[in-house]
N, C-alpha and C positions, 0 to 999 in steps of 0.2 A: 137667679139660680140659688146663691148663696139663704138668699130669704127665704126658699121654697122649701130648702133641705133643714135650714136652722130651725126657725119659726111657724114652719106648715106639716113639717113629714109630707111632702108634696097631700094637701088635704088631708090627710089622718087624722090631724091635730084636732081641726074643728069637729070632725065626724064623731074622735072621740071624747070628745068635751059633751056634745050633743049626748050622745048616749048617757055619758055616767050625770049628765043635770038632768036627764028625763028622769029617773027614778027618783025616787025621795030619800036622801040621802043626807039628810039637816042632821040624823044624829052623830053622821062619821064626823060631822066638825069637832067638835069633843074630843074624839077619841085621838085625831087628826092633832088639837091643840096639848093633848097629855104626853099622847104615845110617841109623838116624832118632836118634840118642842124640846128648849134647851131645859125643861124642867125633870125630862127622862133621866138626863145626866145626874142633875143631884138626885134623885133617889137612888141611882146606880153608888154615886160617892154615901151616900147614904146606909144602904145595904151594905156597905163595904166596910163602913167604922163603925157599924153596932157588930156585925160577924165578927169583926176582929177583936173587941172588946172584948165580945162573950167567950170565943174561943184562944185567948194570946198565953194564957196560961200552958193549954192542953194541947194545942197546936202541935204538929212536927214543923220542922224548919221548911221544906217543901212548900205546905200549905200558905205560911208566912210567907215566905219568898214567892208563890203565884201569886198573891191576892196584892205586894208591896207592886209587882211587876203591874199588873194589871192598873192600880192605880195611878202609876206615873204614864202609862202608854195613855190612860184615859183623861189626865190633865192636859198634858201634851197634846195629844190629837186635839182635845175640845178648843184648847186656846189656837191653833191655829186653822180648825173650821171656823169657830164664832169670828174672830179679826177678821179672814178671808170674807166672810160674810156680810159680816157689818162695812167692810171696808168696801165691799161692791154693791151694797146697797147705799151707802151715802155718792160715791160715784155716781150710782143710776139715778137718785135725788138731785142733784146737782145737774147732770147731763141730759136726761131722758125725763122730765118731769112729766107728771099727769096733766099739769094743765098745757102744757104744749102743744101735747096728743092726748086730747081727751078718747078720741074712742080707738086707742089701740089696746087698752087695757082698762078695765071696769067690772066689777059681779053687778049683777042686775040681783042679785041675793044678797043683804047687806050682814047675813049672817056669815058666808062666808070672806077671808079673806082671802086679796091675791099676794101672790107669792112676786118676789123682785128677783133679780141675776145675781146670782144663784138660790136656788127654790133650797130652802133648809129641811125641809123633811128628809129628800133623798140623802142630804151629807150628811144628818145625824145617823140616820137608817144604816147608811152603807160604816160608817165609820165606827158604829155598834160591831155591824156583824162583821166586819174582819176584826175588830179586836177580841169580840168574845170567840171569834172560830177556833183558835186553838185550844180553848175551856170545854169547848161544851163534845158531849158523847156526839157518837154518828145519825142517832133518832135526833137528836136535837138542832141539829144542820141543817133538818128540813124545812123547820119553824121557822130558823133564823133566814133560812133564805124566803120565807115566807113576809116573815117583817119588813125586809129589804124591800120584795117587789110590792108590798102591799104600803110602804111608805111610798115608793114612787107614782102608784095610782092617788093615794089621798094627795100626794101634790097637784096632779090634776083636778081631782075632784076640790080641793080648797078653792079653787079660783082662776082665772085663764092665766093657766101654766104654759106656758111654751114650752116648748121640747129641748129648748138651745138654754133654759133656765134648768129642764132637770137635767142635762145633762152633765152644767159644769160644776150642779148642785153633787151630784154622785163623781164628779172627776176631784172636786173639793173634799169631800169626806172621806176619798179612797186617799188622798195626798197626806191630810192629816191623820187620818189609820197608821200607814206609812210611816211616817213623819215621827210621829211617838213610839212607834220599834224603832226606828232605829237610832233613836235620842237612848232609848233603854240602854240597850248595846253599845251607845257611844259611851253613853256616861258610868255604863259598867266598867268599862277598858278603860276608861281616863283614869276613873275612883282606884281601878287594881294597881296600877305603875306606879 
């Protein structure tokens, strides 16, 4: 039972692997390795210390203070998604190797890769959008929940994702979201007293 609901969606899992390999979809790998990969993050740190460069003169204090805010939730979050990640994937290396069970996992497409426990697209994706949610307008919510669920399909579509990998991929991303407000917050209150 437990394998049915983890790893199957009682049959959904394959039905929808099936569908999204039938169409031709070799360019989302790309987009899949830019837009959800731990490379999004530095351009985010990125865009964050040329902006502040250009504008640290002109700025109001507010402006400085979201964008100082913003970068400590997003070191914070990222180092405790990346560890969390890394650390279950050397686990799943060690425990569950491929050549144990060769055919419980494999792309027969050598373009794509598969994804290990936990699938990193969904916890970059999710851990994006709750930290930029309180930044962006209410047009923009839409998008960003668009990136979310659209990360969690390119997990599938990268490679046979199981369902029990996106989930604890997105239980991961949401913990380090988390995790970095309220290191913010702590470390506000420590710094004032």
């Amino acid at each position: 039972m437990f394998k049915k609901l983890s790893y199957d969606w009682f049959v959904s899992n394959e039905g929808l692997n099936m569908s999204l390999f039938s169409w031709d979809l070799t360019y989302l790998s790309s987009v899949w390795r830019v837009g959800y990969s731990y490379w999004t993050i530095v351009f985010i740190f990125g865009f964050i210390f040329i902006r502040y460069f250009r504008i640290r003169y002109v700025a109001t204090e507010q402006q400085l203070e979201c964008m100082g805010k913003f970068a400590v939730n997003l070191i914070v979050a990222f180092s405790v998604v990346w560890c969390a990640v890394v650390t279950f994937d050397n686990m799943e290396l060690v425990f569950v190797a491929g050549e144990v069970f060769p055919t419980i996992a494999g792309a027969e497409i050598p373009l794509f890769q598969p994804e290990n426990l936990p699938a990193s697209a969904p916890a970059v994706s999710l851990m994006l959008g709750c930290l930029l949610w309180e930044y962006v307008g209410h047009r923009m919510k839409k998008y960003l929940i668009l990136y979310v669920v659209f990360g969690f399909l390119l997990s599938v579509i990268s490679g046979p994702a199981w369902p029990l990998e996106i989930v604890v991929g997105a239980i991961i991303g949401l913990a380090g979201a988390r995790f970095g407000q309220w290191y913010f917050r702590f470390a506000r209150r420590y710094a004032a007293s």
